[in-house]
C-alpha positions as CSV (number, residue, x, y, z in Angstrom):
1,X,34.0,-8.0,16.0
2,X,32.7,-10.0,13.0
3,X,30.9,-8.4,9.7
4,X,27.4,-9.1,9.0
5,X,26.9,-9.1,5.4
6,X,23.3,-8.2,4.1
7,X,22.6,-9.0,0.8
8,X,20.2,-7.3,-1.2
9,X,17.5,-10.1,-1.4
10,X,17.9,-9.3,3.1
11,X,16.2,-5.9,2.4
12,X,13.4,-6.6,0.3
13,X,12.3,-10.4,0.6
14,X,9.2,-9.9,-1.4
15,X,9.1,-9.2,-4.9
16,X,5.8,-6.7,-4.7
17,X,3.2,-8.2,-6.7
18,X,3.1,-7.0,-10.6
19,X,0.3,-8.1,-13.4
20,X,-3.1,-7.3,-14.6
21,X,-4.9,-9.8,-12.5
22,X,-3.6,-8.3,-9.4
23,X,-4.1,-5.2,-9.9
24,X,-7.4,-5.6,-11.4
25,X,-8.7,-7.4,-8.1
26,X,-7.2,-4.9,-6.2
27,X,-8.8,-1.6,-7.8
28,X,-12.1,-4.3,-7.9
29,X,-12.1,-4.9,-3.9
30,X,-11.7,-1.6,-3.1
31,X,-14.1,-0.4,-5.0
32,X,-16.8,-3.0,-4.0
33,X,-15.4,-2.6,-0.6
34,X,-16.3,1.1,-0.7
35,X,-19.6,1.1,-2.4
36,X,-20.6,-1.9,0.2
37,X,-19.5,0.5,3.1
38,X,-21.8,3.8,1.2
39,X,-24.2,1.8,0.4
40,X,-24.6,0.6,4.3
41,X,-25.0,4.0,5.3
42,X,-28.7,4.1,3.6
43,X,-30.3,1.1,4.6
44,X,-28.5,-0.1,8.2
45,X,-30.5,2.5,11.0
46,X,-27.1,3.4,12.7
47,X,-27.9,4.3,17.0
48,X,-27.1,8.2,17.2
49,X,-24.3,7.8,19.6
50,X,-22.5,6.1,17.3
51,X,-22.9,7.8,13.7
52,X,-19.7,9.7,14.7
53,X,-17.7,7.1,15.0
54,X,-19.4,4.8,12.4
55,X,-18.5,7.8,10.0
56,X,-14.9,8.1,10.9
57,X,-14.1,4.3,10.9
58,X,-15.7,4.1,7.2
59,X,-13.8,7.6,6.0
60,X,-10.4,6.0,7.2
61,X,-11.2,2.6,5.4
62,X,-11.8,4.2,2.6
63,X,-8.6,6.4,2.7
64,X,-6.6,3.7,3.4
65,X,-7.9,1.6,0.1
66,X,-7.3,5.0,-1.7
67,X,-3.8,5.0,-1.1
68,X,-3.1,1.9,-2.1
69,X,-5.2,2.2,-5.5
70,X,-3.4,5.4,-5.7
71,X,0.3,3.6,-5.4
72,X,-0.9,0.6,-7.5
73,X,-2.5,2.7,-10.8
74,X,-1.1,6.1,-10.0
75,X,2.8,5.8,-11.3
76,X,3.8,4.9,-14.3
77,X,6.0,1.8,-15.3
78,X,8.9,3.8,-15.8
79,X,8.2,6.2,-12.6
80,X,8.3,3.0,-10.3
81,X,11.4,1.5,-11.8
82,X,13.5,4.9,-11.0
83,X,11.6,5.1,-7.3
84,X,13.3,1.6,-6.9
85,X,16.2,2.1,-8.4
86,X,17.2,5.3,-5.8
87,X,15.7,2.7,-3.2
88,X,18.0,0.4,-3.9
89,X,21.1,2.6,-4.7
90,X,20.3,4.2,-1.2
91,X,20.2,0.6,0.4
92,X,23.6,-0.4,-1.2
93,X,25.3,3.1,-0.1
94,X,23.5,2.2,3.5
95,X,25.0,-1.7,3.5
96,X,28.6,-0.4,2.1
97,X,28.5,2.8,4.8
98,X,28.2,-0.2,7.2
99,X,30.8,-1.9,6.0
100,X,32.9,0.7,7.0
């Protein structure tokens, strides 16, 4: 039986992306995005039958851009370099118990 070796660049091929400008469009998009969708509500005559699901499709939309404003602006510098540092240090024990 031969080893497969994973190296650590394997696991995570993508740096995530860091800087101002990135985050700035981000937080911008989503809350365009948001306001867009809100705004909709009040001038686009939605058909009864579907308000329901109009409503729900727009409330998940919106949760889903509020979780990722909430990972981009909600930890600190410091808080995301230890959540990636036990990341990693759980990836190396995984690749070394593997090993075995």
């Amino acid at each position: 039986m031969s080893e497969v070796t994973i190296a650590p660049s394997d696991l995570c091929p993508a740096p995530p992306h860091e800087g101002a400008l990135y985050r700035g469009m981000l937080g911008f998009t989503a809350l365009i995005g948001g306001l867009m969708g809100l705004a909709g509500l009040y001038f686009i005559p939605i058909p009864e039958g579907n308000r329901e699901p109009l409503l729900l499709a727009l409330g998940l939309v919106l949760g889903w851009g509020g979780t990722i404003v909430s990972y981009e602006f909600g930890s600190s510098p410091a808080g995301r370099k230890a959540a990636d540092a036990g990341v990693k240090a759980q990836d190396q024990q995984r690749v070394e118990g593997d090993k075995t």
